[in-house]
C-alpha positions as CSV (number, residue, x, y, z in Angstrom):
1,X,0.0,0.0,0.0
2,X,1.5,3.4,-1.1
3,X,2.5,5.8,2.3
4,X,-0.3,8.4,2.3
5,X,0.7,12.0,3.3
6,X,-0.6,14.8,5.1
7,X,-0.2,17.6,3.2
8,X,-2.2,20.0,5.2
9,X,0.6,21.7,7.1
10,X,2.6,22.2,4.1
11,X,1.0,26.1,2.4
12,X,2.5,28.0,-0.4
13,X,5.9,29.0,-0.2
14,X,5.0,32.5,1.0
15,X,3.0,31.7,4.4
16,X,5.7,31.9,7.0
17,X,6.9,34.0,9.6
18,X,10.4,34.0,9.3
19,X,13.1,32.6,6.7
20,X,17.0,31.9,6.7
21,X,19.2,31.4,4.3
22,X,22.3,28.7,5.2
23,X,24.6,26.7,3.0
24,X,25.7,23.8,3.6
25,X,29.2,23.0,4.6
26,X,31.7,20.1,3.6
27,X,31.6,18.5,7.4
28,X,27.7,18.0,7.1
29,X,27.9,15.5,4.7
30,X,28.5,11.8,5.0
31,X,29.7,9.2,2.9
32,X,27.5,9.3,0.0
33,X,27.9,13.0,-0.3
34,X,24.8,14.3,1.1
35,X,23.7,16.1,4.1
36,X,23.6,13.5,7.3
37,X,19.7,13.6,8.2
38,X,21.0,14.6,11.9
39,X,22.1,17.5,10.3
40,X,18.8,18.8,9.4
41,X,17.7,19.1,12.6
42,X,20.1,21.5,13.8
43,X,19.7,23.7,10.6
44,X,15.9,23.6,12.1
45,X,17.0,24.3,15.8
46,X,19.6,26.8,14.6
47,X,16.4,28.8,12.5
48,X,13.7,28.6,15.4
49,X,17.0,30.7,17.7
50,X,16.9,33.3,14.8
51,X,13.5,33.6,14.6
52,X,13.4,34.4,18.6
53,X,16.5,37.0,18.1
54,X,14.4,38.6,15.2
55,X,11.6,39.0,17.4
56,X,14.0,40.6,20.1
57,X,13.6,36.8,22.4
58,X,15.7,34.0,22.9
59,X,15.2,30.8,24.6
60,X,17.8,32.2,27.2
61,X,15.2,35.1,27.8
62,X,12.7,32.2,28.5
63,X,15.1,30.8,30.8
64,X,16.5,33.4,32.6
65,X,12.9,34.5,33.0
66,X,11.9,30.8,34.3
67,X,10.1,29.6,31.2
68,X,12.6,26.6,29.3
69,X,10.1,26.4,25.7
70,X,11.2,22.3,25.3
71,X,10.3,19.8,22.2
72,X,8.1,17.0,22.7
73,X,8.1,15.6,18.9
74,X,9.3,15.9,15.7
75,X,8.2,14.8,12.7
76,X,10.2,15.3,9.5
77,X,9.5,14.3,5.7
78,X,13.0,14.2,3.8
79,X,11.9,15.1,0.1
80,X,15.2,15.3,-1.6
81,X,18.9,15.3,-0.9
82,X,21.4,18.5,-0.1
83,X,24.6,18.6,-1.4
84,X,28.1,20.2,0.0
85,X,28.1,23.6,-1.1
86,X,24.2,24.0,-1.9
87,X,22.3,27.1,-0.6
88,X,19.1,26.7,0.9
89,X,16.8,28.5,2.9
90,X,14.3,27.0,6.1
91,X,11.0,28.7,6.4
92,X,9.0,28.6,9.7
93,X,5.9,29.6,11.1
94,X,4.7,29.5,14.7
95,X,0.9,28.4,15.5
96,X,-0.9,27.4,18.5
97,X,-1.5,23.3,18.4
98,X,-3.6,23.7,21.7
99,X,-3.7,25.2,25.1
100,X,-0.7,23.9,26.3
101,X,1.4,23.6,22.8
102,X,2.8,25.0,20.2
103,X,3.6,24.2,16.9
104,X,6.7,24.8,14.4
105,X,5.8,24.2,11.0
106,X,9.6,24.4,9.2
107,X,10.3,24.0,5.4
108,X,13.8,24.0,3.8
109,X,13.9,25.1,0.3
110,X,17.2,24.5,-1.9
111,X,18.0,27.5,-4.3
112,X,18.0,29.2,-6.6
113,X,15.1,26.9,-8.1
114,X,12.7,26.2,-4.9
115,X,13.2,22.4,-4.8
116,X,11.0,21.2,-1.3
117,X,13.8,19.5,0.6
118,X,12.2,18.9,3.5
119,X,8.7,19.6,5.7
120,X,9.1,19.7,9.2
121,X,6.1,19.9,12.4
122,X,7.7,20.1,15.6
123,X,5.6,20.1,18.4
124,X,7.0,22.0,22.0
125,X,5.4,23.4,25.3
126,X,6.7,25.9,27.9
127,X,7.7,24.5,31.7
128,X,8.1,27.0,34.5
129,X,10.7,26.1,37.2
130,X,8.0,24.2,39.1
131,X,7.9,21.8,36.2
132,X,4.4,22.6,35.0
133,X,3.0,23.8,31.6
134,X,2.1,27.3,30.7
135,X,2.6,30.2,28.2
136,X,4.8,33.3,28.9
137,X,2.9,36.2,28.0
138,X,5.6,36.9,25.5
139,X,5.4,33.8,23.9
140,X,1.3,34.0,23.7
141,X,1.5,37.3,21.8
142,X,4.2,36.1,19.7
143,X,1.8,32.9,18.7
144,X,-1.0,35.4,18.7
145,X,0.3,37.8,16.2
146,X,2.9,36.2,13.3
């Protein structure tokens, strides 16, 4: 039976919050010359920090302020292959998933043609220093308002 997929968090390429442009470097890739799939994780993590900074947060703001914003899944679709040397650019956008959740929805787009490398949901919440769930103010308006 052919693997279905759930297109519905993947929009146009022009419905995101905030973009990055990277390129990838010869220690990212492994033995058959591609980007190691670890790898694309931290060009994920490394755009959610910049997306914080260009919003004037950080997750050290969240911290030092008792909030730690933590992951609690990821699902990734690999699409196609990156290359030493290729340019690319990840694409987020930041939704409420419910209540106590939030929701990255990250793309990575190689250039110059647009080729869909990869579609990413990443699912996190927000613990206080007790341990326990809940929204910062700052993080509700920033889910609130794109």
């Amino acid at each position: 039976m052919p693997e279905q997929s759930n297109n519905n968090d993947e929009e146009n390429n022009s419905d995101y919050d905030f973009e990055l442009s990277l390129a990838v470097r010869d220690y990212e890739c492994d033995l058959q010359g591609v980007v190691n799939n670890a790898t694309y994780q931290n060009y994920l993590e490394h755009a959610r920090h910049k997306y914080l900074q260009n919003r004037n947060l950080s997750f050290a703001h969240f911290h030092e302020t008792g909030h730690d914003l933590v992951l609690t899944r990821a699902e990734i679709d690999y699409k196609a292959p990156l290359k030493s040397g290729d340019c690319f650019t990840v694409k987020l956008r930041l939704e409420k998933e419910s209540r106590l959740r939030f929701r990255f929805i990250q793309d990575i787009y190689k250039e110059p043609d647009d080729q869909h490398i990869l579609h990413g949901r990443l699912i996190g919440t927000c613990l206080n220093r007790n341990g326990r769930p809940g929204f910062p103010p700052e993080l509700e308006a920033l889910i609130a308002t794109p």
